[in-house]
Phi, psi and omega in degrees: 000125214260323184239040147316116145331149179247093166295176150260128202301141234257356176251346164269356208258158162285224106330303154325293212271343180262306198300335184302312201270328118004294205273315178287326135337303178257023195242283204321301188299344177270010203239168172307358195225031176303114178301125181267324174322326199249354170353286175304308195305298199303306176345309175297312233278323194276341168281340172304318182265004137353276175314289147351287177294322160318290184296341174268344172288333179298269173005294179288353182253328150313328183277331163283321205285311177299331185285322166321298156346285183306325193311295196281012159272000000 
């Protein structure tokens, strides 16, 4: 497939900018004009920033927890 998206790697995105890419990702699949070609490619490309977003909402909730933590001594 000669005009495969080029992503960015996904450890490059802000948060935002991955929930953005998510969103625009499942709008495309959903819609009537969806590359069935490409199907698979998006498929990956949204669990990768899944993935991605999960491990930095864990992090971040962890990085809080700790600070709460620090607070209340």
């Amino acid at each position: 497939m000669s005009d495969t998206p080029q992503f960015t790697p996904v450890d490059q995105l802000s948060y935002t900018q991955a929930v953005n890419e998510l969103d625009a990702i499942l709008r495309n699949m959903q819609s009537d004009t969806c590359d069935i070609d490409r199907l698979t490619l998006y498929t990956r490309r949204a669990s990768e920033l899944l993935t991605e977003c999960r491990r930095r909402l864990t992090a971040t909730d962890e990085e809080l927890k700790t600070i709460i933590t620090d607070l209340n001594l």
